[in-house]
VEXDREN-908126 format. One record per residue (C-alpha): x, z, y; residue in one letter; residue number from 0. Coordinates in nm, 4 decimals, m for minus. Example, Ala and Ser with C-alpha at 12.3 -4.5 7.8 and 13.67 -1.06 7.14 Angstrom:
2
<<1.2300 0.7800 m0.4500> 'A' 0>
<<1.3670 0.7140 m0.1060> 'S' 1>
//
This chain:
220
<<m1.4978 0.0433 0.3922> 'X' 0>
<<m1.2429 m0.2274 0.4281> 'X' 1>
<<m0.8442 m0.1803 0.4609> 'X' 2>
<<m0.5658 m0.3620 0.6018> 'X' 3>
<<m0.2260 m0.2555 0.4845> 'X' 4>
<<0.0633 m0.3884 0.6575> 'X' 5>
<<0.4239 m0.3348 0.4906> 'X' 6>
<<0.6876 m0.4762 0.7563> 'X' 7>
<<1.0765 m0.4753 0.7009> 'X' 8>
<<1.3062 m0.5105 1.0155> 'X' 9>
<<1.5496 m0.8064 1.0450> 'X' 10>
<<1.9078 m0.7121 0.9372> 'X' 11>
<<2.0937 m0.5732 1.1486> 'X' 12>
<<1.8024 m0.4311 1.4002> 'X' 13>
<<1.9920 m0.1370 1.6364> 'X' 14>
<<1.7913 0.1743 1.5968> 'X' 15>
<<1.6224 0.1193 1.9798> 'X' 16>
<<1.4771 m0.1935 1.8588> 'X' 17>
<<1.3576 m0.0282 1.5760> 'X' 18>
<<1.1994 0.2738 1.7281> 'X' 19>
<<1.0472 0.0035 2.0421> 'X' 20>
<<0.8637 m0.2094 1.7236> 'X' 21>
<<0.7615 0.1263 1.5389> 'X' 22>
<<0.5879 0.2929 1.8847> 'X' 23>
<<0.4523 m0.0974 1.9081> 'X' 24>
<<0.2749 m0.0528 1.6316> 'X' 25>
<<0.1338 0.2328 1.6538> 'X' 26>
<<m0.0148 0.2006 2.0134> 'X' 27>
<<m0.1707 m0.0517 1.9146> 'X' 28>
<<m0.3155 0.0829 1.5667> 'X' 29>
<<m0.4603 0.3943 1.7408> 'X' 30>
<<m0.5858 0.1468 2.0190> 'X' 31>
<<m0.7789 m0.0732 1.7919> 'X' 32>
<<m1.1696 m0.0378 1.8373> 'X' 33>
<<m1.4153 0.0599 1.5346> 'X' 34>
<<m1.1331 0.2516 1.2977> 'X' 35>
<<m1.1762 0.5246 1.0878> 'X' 36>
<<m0.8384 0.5758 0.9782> 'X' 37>
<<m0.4736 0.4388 1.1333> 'X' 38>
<<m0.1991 0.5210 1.0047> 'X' 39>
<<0.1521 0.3992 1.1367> 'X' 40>
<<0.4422 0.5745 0.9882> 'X' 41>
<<0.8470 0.5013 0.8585> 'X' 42>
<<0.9146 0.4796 0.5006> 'X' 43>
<<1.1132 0.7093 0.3148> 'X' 44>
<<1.4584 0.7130 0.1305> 'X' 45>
<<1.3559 0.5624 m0.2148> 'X' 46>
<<1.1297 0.3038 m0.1625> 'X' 47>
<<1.1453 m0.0889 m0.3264> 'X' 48>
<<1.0662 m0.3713 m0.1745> 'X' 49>
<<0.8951 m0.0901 0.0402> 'X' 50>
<<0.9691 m0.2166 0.3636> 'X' 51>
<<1.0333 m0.0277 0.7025> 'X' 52>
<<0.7274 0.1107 0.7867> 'X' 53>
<<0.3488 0.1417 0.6386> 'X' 54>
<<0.0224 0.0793 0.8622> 'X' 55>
<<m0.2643 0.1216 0.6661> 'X' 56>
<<m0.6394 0.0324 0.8855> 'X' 57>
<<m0.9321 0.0959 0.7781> 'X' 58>
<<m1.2445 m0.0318 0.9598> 'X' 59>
<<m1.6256 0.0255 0.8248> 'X' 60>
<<m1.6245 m0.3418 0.7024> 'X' 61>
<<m1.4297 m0.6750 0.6755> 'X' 62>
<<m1.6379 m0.8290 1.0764> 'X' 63>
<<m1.5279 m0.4939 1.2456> 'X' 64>
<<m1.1196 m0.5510 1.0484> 'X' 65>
<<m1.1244 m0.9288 1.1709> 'X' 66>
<<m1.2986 m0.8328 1.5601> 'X' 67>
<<m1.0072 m0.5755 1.6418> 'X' 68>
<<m0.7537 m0.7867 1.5308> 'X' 69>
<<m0.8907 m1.0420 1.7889> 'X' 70>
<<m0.8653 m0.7518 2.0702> 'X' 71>
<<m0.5677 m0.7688 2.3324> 'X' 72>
<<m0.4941 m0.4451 2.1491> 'X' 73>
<<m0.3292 m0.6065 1.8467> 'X' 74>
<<m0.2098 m0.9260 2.0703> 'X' 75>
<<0.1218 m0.7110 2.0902> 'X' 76>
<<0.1964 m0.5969 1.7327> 'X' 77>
<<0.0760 m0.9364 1.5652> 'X' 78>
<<0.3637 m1.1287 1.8068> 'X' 79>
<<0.5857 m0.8551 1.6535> 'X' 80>
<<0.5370 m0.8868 1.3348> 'X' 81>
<<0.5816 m1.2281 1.3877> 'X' 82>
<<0.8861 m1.2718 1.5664> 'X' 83>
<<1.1338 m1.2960 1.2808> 'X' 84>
<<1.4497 m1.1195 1.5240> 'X' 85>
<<1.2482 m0.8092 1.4956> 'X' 86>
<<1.0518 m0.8589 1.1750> 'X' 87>
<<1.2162 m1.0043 0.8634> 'X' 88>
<<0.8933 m0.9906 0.6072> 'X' 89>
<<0.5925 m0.8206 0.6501> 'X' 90>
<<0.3606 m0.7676 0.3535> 'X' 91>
<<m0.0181 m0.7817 0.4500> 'X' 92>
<<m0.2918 m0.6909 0.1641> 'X' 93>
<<m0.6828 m0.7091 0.3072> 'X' 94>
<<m0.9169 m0.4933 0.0833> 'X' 95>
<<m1.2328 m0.3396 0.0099> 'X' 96>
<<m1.2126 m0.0175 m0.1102> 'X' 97>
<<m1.2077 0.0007 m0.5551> 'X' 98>
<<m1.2187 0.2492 m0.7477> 'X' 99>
<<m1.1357 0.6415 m0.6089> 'X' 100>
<<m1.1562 0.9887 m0.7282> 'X' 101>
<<m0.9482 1.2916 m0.6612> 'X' 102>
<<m0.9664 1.4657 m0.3301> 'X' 103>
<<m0.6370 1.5538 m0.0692> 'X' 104>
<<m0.5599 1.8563 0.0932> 'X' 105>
<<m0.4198 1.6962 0.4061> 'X' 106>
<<m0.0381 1.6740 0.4628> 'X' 107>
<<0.1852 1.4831 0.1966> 'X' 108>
<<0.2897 1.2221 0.0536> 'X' 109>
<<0.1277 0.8747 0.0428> 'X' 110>
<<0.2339 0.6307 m0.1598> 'X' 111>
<<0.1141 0.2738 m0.2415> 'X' 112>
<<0.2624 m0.0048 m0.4786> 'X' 113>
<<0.1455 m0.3845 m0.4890> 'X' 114>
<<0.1224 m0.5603 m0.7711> 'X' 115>
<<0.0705 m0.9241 m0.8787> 'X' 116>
<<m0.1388 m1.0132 m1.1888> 'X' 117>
<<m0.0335 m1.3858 m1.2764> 'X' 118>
<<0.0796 m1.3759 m1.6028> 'X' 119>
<<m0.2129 m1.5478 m1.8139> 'X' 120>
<<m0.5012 m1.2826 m1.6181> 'X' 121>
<<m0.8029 m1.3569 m1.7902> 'X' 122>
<<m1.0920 m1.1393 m1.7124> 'X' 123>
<<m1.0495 m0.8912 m2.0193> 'X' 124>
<<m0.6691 m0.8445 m1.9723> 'X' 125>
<<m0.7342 m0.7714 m1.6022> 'X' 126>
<<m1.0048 m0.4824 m1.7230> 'X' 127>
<<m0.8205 m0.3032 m1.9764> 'X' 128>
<<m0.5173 m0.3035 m1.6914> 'X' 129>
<<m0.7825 m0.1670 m1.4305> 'X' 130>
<<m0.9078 0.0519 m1.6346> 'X' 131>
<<m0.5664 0.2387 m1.8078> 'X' 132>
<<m0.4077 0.2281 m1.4334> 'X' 133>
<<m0.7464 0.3525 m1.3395> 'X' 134>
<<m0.7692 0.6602 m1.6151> 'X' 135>
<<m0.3662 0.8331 m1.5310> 'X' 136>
<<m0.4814 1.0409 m1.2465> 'X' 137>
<<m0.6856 1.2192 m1.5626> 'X' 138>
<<m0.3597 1.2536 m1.6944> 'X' 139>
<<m0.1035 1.3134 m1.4263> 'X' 140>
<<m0.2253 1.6411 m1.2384> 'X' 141>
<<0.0336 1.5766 m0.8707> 'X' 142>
<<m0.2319 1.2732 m0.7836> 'X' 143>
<<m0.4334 1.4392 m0.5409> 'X' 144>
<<m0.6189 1.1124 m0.4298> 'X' 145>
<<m0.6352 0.7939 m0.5405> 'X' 146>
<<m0.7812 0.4360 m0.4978> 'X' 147>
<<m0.7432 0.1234 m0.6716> 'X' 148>
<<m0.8669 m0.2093 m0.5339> 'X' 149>
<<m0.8480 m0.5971 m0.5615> 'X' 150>
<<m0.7059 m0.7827 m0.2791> 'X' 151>
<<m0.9246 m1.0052 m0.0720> 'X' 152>
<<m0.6658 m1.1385 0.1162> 'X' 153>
<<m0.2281 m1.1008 0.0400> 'X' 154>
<<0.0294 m1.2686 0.2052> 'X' 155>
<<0.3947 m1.1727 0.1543> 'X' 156>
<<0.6583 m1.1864 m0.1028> 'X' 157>
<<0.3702 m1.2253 m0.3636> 'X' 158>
<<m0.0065 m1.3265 m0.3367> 'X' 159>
<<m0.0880 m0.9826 m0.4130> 'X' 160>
<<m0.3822 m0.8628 m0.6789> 'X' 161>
<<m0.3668 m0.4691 m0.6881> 'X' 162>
<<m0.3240 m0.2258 m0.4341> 'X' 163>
<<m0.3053 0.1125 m0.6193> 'X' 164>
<<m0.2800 0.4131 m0.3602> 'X' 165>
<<m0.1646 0.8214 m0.4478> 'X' 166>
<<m0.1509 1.1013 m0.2041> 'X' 167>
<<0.0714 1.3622 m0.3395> 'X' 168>
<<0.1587 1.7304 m0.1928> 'X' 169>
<<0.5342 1.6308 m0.2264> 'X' 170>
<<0.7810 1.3554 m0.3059> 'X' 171>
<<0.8704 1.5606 m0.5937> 'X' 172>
<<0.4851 1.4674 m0.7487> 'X' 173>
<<0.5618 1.1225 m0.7489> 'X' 174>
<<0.9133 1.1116 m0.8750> 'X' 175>
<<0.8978 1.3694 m1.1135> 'X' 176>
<<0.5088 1.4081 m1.3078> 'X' 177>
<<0.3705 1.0180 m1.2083> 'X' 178>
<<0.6899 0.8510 m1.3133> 'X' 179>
<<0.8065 1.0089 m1.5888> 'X' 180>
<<0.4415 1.0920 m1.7685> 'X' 181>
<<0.4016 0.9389 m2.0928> 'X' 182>
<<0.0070 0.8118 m1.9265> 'X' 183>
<<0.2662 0.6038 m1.6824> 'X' 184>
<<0.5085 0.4363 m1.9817> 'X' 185>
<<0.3833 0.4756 m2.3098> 'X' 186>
<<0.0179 0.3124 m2.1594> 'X' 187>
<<0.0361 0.1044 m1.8556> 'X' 188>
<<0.4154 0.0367 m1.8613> 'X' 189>
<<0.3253 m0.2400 m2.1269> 'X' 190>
<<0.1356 m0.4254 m1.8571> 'X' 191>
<<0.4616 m0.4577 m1.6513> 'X' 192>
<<0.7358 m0.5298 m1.9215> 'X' 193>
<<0.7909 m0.9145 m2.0705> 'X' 194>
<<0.9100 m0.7586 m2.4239> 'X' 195>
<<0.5312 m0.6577 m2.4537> 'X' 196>
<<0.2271 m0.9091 m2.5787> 'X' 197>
<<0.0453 m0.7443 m2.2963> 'X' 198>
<<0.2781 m0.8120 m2.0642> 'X' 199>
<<0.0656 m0.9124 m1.7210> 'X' 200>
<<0.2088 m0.7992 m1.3927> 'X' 201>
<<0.5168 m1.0319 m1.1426> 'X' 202>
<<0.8628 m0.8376 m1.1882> 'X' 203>
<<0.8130 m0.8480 m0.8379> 'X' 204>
<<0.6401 m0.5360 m0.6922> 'X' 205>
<<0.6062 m0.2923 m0.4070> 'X' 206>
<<0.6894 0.0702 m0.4308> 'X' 207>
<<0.6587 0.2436 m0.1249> 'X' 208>
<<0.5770 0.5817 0.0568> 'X' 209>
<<0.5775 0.7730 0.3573> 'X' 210>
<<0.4813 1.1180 0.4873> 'X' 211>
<<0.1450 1.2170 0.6127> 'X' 212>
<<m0.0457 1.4669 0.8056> 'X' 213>
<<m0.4092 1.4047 0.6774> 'X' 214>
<<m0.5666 1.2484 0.4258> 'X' 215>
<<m0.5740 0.8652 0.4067> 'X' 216>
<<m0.7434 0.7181 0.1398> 'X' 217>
<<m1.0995 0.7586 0.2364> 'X' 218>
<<m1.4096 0.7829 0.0432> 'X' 219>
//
């Protein structure tokens, strides 16, 4: 399967009816889009960084069907959106195939996705062992229901984007209490992120976002 996730953050200022006009823009056009399996258009919540407004996460069976709907008169509408920069300020947009998964969802939640950018000297083994220890915490840390880790194919945005690692929790409170404070999350992959560490790998510069859902999203 292959995802587009789209992270846009209003221009300052934005009155509420231009907000809620852009956010019912979106998703018209997300649930109009031909060959998806999954759309999801929904607002952020209180807590986020660098999270953005709003998360629309696509997925299509592959990468021709993802680049044919966003051709379609469907999308015409939301792509001059997210373009005109008196609605839109930024919009992060990460193209992906589906990585690595495991876990399964019970439905409504939490979703929650952060971007990272590998750049600091990301030879192939340091890029592995990172995989494979962010990879290994949902062993560790029982809230993540779901989860999928991928490479980006395509990232434009604040950051050329590398990872897209993706959670489903039951609650806010699985995130912000057993994922961030778990000694799997800072004793093991925190190293990756911090420039006091030799391992030291990811951009300061991240995304850490979420929003509420009503079914599972990360798909199998």
């Amino acid at each position: 399967m292959y995802n587009l996730l789209l992270i846009p953050t209003f221009a300052p200022g934005l009155d509420p009816g231009h907000r809620t006009a852009a956010t019912e823009t979106l998703s018209r056009a997300a649930a109009a889009l031909p060959d998806t399996l999954s759309a999801l258009c929904a607002p952020t919540l209180p807590g986020v960084y660098n999270g953005g407004d709003l998360l629309c996460r696509l997925v299509f069976p592959d990468a021709d069907a993802c680049a044919a709907a966003l051709r379609t008169d469907a999308w015409g509408a939301a792509e001059a959106l997210l373009t005109d920069r008196g609605l839109v300020e930024q919009v992060e947009r990460v193209a992906y195939t589906g990585g690595q998964a495991g876990g399964a969802s019970e439905g409504a939640g939490l979703y929650r996705v952060a971007l990272f950018c590998a750049n600091v000297r990301p030879d192939a083994e340091r890029l592995d062992a990172f995989a494979r220890e962010t990879a290994a915490m949902p062993n560790a840390i029982r809230s993540i229901l779901r989860w999928q880790l991928s490479q980006a194919d395509d990232a434009q945005g604040t950051r050329a984007w590398t990872h897209v690692w993706e959670q489903e929790y039951r609650d806010l409170d699985g995130l912000n209490g057993p994922y961030m404070l778990h000694p799997a999350h800072w004793a093991r992959v925190e190293r990756w992120f911090d420039p006091e560490y030799p391992e030291h790998l990811v951009d300061s510069v991240l995304v850490h976002t979420f929003c509420a859902i009503d079914r599972p999203v990360i798909l199998s």
